[in-house]
C-alpha atoms as a printed R data frame, in Angstrom:
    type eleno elety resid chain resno       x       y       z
1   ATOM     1    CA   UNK     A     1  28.490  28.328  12.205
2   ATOM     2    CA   UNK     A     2  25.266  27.412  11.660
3   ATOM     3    CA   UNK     A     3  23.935  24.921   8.630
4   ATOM     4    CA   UNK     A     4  23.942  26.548   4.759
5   ATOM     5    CA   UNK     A     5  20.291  26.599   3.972
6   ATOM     6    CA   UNK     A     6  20.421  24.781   0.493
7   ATOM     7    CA   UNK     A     7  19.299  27.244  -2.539
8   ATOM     8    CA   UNK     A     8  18.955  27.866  -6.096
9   ATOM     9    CA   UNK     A     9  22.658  27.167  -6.756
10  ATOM    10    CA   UNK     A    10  21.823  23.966  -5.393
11  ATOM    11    CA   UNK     A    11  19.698  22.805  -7.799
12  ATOM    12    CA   UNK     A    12  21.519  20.347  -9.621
13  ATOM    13    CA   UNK     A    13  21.704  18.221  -6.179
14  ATOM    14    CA   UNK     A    14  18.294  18.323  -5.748
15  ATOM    15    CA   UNK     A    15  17.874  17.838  -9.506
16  ATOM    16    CA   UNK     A    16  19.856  14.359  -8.999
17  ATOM    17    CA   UNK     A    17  18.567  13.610  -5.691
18  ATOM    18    CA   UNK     A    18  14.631  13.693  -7.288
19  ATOM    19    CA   UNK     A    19  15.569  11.619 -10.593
20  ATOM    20    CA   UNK     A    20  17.297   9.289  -8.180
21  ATOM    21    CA   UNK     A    21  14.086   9.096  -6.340
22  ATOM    22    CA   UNK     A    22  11.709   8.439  -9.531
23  ATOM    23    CA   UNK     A    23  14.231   5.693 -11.025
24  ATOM    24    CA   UNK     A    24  13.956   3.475  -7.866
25  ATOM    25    CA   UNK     A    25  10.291   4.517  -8.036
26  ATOM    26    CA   UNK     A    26   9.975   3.670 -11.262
27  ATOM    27    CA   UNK     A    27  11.678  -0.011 -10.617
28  ATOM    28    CA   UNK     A    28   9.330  -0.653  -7.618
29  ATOM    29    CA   UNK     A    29   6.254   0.304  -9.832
30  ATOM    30    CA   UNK     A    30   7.702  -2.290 -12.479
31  ATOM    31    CA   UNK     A    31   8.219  -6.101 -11.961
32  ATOM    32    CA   UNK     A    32  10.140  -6.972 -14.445
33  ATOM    33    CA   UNK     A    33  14.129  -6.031 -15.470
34  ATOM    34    CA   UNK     A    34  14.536  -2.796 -17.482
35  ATOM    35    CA   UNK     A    35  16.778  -1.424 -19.618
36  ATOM    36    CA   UNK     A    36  18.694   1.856 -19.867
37  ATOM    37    CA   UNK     A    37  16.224   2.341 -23.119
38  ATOM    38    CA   UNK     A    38  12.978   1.411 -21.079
39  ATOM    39    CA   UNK     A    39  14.106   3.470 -18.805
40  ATOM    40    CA   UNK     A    40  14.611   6.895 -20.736
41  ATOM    41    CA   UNK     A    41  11.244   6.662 -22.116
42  ATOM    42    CA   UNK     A    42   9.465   5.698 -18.784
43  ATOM    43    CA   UNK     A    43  11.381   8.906 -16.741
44  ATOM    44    CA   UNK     A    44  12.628  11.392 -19.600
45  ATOM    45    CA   UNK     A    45  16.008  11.561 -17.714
46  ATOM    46    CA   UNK     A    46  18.548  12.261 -19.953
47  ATOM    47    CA   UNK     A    47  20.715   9.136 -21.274
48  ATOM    48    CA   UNK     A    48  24.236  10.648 -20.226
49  ATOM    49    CA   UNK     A    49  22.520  11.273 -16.351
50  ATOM    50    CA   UNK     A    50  21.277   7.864 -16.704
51  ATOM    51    CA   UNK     A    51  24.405   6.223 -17.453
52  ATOM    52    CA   UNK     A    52  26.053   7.528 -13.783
53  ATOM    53    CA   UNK     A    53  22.838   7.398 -11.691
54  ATOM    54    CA   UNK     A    54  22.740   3.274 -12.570
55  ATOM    55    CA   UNK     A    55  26.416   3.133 -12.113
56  ATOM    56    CA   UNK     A    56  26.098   4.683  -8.919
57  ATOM    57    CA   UNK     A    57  22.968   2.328  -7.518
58  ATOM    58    CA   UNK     A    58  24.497  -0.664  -8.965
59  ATOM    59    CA   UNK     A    59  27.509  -0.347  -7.154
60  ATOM    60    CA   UNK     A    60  26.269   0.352  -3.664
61  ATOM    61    CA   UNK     A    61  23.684  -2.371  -3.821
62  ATOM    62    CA   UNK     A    62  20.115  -0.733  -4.653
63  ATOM    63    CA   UNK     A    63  20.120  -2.139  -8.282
64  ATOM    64    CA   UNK     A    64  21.160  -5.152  -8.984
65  ATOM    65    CA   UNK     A    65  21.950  -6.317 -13.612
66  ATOM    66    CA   UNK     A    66  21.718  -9.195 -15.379
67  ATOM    67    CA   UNK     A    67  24.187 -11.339 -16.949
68  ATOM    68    CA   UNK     A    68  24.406  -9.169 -19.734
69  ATOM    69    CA   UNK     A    69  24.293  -6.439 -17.060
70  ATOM    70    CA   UNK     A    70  22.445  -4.181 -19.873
71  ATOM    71    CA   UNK     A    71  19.332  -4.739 -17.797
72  ATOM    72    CA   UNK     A    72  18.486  -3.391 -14.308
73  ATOM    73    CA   UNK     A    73  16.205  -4.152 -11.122
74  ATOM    74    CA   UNK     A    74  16.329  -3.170  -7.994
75  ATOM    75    CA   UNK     A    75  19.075  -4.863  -5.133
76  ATOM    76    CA   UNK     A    76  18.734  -6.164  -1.954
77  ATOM    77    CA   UNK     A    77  19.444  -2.602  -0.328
78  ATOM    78    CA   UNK     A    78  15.953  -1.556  -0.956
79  ATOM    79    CA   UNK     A    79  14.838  -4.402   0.890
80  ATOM    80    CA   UNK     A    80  16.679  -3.741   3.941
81  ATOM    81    CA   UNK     A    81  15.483  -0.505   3.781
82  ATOM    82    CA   UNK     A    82  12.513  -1.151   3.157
83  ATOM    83    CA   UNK     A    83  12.465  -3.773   6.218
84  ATOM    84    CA   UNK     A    84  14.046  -0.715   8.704
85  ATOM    85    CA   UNK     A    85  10.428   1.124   8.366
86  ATOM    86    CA   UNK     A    86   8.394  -1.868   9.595
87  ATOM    87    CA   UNK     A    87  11.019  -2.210  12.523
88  ATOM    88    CA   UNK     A    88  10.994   1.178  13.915
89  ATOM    89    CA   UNK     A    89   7.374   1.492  13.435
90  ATOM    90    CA   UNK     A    90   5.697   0.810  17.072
91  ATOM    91    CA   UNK     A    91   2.265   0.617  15.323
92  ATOM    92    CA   UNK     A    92   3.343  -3.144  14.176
93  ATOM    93    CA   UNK     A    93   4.021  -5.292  16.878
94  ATOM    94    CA   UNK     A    94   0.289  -4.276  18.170
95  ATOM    95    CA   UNK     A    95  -1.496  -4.509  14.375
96  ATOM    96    CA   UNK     A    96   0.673  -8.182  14.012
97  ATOM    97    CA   UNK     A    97  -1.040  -9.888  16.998
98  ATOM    98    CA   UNK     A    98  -4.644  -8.368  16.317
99  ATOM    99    CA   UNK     A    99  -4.132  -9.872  13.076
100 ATOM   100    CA   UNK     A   100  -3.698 -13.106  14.182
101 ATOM   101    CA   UNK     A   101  -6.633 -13.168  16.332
102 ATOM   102    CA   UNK     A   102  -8.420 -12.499  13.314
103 ATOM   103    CA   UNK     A   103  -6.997 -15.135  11.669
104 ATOM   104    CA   UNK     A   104  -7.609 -17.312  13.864
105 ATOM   105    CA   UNK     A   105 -11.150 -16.928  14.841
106 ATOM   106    CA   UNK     A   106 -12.227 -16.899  10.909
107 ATOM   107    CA   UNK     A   107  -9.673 -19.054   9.210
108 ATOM   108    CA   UNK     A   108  -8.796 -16.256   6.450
109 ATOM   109    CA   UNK     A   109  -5.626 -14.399   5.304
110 ATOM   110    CA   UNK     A   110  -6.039 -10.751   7.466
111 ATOM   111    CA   UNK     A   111  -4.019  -7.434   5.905
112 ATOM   112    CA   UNK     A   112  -3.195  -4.703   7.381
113 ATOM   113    CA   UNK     A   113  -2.310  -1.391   5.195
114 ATOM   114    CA   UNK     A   114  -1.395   2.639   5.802
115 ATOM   115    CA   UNK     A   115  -3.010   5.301   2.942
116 ATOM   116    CA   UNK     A   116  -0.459   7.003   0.779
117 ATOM   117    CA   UNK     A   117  -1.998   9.350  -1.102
118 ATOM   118    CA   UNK     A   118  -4.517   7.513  -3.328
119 ATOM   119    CA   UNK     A   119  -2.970   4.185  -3.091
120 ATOM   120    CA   UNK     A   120  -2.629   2.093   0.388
121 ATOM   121    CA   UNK     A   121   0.620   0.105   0.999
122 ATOM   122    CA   UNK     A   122   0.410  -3.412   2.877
123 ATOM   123    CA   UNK     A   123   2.273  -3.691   5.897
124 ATOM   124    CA   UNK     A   124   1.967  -6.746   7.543
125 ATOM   125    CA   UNK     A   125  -0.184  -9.822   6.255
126 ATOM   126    CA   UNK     A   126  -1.174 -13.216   7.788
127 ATOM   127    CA   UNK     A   127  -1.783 -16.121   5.198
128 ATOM   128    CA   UNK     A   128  -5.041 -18.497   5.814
129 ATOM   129    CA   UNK     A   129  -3.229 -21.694   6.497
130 ATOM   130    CA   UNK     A   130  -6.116 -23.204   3.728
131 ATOM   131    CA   UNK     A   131  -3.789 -20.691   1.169
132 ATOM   132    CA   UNK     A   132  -2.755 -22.200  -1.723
133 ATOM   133    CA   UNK     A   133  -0.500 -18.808  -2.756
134 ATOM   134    CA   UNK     A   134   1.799 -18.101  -0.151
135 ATOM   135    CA   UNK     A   135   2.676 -14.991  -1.073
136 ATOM   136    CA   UNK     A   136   3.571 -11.501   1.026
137 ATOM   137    CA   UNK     A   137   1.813  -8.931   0.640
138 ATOM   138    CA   UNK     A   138   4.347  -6.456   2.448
139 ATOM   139    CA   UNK     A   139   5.223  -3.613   0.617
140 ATOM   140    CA   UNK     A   140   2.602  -3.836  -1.948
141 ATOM   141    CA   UNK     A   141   0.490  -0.918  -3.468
142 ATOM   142    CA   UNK     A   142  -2.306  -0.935  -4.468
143 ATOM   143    CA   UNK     A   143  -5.433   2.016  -5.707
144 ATOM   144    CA   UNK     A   144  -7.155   3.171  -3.030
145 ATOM   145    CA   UNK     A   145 -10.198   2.989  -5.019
146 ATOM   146    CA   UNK     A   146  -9.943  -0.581  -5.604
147 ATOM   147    CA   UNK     A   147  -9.718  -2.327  -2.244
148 ATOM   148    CA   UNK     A   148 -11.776  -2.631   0.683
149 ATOM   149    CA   UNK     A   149  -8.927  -1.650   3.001
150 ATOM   150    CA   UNK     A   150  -8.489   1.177   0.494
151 ATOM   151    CA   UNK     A   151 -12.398   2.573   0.788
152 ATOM   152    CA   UNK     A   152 -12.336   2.464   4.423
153 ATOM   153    CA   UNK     A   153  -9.364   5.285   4.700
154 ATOM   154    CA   UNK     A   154 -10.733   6.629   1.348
155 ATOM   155    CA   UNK     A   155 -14.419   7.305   3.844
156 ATOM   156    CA   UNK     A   156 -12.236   8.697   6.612
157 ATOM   157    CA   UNK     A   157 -12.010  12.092   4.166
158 ATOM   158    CA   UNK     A   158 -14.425  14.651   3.019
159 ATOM   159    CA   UNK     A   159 -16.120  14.747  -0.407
160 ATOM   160    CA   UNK     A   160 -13.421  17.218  -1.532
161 ATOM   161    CA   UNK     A   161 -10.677  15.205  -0.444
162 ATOM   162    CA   UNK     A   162 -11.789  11.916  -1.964
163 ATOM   163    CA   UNK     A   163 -12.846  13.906  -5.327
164 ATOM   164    CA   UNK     A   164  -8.824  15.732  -5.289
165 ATOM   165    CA   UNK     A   165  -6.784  12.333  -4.798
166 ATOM   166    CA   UNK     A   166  -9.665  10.588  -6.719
167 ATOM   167    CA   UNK     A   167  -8.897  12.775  -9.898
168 ATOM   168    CA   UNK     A   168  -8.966  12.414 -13.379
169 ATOM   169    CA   UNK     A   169  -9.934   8.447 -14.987
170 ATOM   170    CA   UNK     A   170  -9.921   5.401 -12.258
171 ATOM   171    CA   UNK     A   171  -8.429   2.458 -13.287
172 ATOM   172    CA   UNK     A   172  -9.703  -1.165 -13.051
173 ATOM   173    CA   UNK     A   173  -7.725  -3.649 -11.906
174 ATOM   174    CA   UNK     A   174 -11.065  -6.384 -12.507
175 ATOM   175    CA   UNK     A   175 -14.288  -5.776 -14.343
176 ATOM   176    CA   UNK     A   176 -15.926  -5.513 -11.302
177 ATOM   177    CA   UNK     A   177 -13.455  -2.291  -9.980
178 ATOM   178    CA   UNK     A   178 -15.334   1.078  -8.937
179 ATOM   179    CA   UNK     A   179 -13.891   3.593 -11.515
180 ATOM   180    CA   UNK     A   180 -16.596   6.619 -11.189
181 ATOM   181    CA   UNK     A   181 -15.943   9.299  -9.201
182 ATOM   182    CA   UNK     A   182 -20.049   9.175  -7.924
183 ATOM   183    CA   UNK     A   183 -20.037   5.257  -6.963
184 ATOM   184    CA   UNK     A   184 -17.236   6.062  -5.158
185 ATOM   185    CA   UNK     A   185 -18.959   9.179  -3.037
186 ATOM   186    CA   UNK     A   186 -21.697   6.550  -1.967
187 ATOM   187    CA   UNK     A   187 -19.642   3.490  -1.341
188 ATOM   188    CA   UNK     A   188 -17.891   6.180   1.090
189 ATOM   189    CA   UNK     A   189 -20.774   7.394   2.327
190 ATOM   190    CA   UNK     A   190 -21.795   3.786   3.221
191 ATOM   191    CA   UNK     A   191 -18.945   2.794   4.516
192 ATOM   192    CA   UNK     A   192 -19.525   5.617   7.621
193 ATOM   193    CA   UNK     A   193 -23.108   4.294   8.155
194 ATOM   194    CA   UNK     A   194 -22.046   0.782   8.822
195 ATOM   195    CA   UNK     A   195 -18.622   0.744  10.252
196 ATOM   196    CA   UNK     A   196 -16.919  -0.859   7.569
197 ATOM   197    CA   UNK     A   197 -15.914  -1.459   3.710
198 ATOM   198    CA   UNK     A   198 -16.164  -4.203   1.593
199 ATOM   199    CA   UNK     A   199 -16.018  -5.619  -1.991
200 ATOM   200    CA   UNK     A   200 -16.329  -8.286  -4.017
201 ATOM   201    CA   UNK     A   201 -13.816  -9.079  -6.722
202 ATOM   202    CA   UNK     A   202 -12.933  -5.297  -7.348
203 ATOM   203    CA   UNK     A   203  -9.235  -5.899  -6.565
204 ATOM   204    CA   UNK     A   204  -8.460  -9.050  -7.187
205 ATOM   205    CA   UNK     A   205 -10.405 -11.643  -8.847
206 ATOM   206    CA   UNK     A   206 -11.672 -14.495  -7.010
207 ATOM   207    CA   UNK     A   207 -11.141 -12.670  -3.730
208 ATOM   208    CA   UNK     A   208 -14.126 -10.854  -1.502
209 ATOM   209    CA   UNK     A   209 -12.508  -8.863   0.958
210 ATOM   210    CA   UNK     A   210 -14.010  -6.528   4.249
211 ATOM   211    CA   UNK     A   211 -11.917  -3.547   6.301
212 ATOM   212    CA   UNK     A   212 -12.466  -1.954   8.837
213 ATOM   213    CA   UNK     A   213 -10.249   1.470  10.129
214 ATOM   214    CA   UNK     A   214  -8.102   0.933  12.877
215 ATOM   215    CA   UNK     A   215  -9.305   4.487  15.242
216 ATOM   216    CA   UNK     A   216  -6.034   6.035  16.384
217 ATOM   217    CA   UNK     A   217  -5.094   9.046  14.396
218 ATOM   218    CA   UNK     A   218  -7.378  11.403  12.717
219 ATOM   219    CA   UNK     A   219  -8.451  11.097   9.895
220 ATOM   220    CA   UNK     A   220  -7.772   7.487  10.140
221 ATOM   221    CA   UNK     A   221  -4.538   6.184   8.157
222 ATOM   222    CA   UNK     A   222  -4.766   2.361   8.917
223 ATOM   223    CA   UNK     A   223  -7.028  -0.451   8.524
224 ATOM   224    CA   UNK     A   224  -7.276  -4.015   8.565
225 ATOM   225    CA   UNK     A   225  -8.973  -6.320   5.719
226 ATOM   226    CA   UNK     A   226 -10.236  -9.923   5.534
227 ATOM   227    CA   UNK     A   227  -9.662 -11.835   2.527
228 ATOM   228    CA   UNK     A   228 -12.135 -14.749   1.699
229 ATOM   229    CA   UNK     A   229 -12.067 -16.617  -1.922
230 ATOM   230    CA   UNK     A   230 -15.280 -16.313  -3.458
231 ATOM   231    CA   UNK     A   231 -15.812 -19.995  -3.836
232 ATOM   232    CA   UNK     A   232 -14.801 -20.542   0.160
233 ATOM   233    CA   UNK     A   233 -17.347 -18.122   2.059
234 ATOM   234    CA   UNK     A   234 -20.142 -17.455   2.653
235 ATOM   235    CA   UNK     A   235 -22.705 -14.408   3.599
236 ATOM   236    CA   UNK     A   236 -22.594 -15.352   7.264
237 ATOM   237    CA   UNK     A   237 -18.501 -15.863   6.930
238 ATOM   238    CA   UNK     A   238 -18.370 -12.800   5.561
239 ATOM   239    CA   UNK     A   239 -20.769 -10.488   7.978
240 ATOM   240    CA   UNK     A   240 -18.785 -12.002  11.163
241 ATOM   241    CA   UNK     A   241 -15.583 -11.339   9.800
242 ATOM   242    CA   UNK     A   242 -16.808  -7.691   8.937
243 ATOM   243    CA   UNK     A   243 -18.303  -7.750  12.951
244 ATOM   244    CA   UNK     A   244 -15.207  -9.235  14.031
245 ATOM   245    CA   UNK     A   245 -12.666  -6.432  11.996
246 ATOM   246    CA   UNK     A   246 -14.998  -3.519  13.653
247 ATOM   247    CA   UNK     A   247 -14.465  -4.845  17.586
248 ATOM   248    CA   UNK     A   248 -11.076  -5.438  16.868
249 ATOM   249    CA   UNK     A   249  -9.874  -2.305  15.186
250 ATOM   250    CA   UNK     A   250 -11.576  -0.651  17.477
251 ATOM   251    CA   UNK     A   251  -9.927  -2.315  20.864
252 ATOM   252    CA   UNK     A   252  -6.516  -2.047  18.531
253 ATOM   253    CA   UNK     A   253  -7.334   1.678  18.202
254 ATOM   254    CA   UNK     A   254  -7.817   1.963  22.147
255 ATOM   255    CA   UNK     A   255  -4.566   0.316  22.791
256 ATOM   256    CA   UNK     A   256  -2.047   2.457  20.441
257 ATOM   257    CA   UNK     A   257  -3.851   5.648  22.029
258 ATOM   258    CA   UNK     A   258  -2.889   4.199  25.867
259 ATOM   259    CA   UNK     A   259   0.322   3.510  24.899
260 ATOM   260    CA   UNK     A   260   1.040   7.266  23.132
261 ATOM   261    CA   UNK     A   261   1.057   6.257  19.372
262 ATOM   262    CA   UNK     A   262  -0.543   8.649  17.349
């Protein structure tokens, strides 16, 4: 007999299924603990739905409370499930040594990042041993807009499709962020002239970063960034990690497409 094709009598599931979705996305977008208050007005979900959908993540491990267990984050389930993407993805093993190469040859922390919609999602990142914030990166989102890794998928698209995921007000993560729409159309436009993106404080502060797109799929969904601290390089560090980036996304680019990775 073949398998029910789920419809509108179905909807509570789905109904359950979604707010289950936007609570853990709601914890990952938050870094501190929440409560079942904080929570209500963050989501709308209905206190009484509430009540059983933390029950039910608490108790197999993707929240975790706090001593007064009246406050929630999320468990070490997430983690592990989080961890089973990176493993099964065969794009990975190749991006992890091309990032130490670039490590290597310039001394600086190197990312490596997939688009999600407007916002690109760290991978895989290699500390400068100089760091003095050892900190991974893995798993972290960020705005497209704001990053260098960011602008160089961001220049992969059209005008239309940077202007649709681009929508409405950008926000700034430092004073020095690109918020309009326009700036944005030329630093894209840019960014396919020379090969590469960069920027200077717009993400982080302190930090000048380049990218460069990593040419396997099309448009282009990954790239790889350089991370300098403002007070630690210099023009000429920065243009040969930017010439550096280019060759080796490229030669990264060649060797996912021989081995079938698209």
């Amino acid at each position: 007999m073949p398998a029910r094709i789920a419809t509108a009598t179905d909807s509570a599931g789905v109904k359950s299924a979604r707010r289950t979705i936007e609570l853990l996305e709601t914890f990952a977008g938050h870094e501190s603990w929440l409560s079942l208050a904080e929570l209500h007005a963050r989501t709308g979900i209905p206190r009484s739905s509430l009540h059983g959908l933390l029950r039910t993540l608490l108790e197999t491990g993707w929240l975790q409370a706090d001593r007064t267990e009246t406050r929630y984050r999320l468990g070490i389930r997430t983690l592990i499930c989080g961890t089973a993407y990176l493993d099964r993805d065969p794009v990975v093993p190749y991006a992890t040594e091309a990032m130490e190469q670039v490590r290597e040859q310039t001394g600086f922390t190197t990312h490596y990042a997939r688009r999600n919609g407007n916002e690109v999602v760290y991978l895989e990142s290699r500390e400068s041993r100089r760091s003095v914030h050892l900190i991974s990166r893995v798993g972290r989102t960020l705005p497209a807009h704001a990053t260098a890794l960011g602008k160089a998928l961001l220049a992969e698209l059209t005008r239309d499709e940077v202007a649709a995921l681009c929508a409405g007000p950008l926000p700034a993560l430092t004073p020095n962020t690109v918020v309009e729409l326009p700036t944005l159309h030329a630093e894209c436009a840019l960014i396919r002239d020379r090969g590469f993106a960069a920027e200077l404080e717009e993400g982080t502060a302190g930090i000048r970063c380049v990218a460069a797109v990593v040419p396997y799929r099309i448009p282009g969904t990954d790239a790889m960034s350089c991370s300098m601290p403002t007070d630690q390089a210099t023009d000429a560090d920065v243009r040969h990690a930017a010439e550096l980036l280019v060759r080796t996304t490229v030669e990264l680019g060649q060797r996912l497409r021989r081995a079938g990775i698209r």
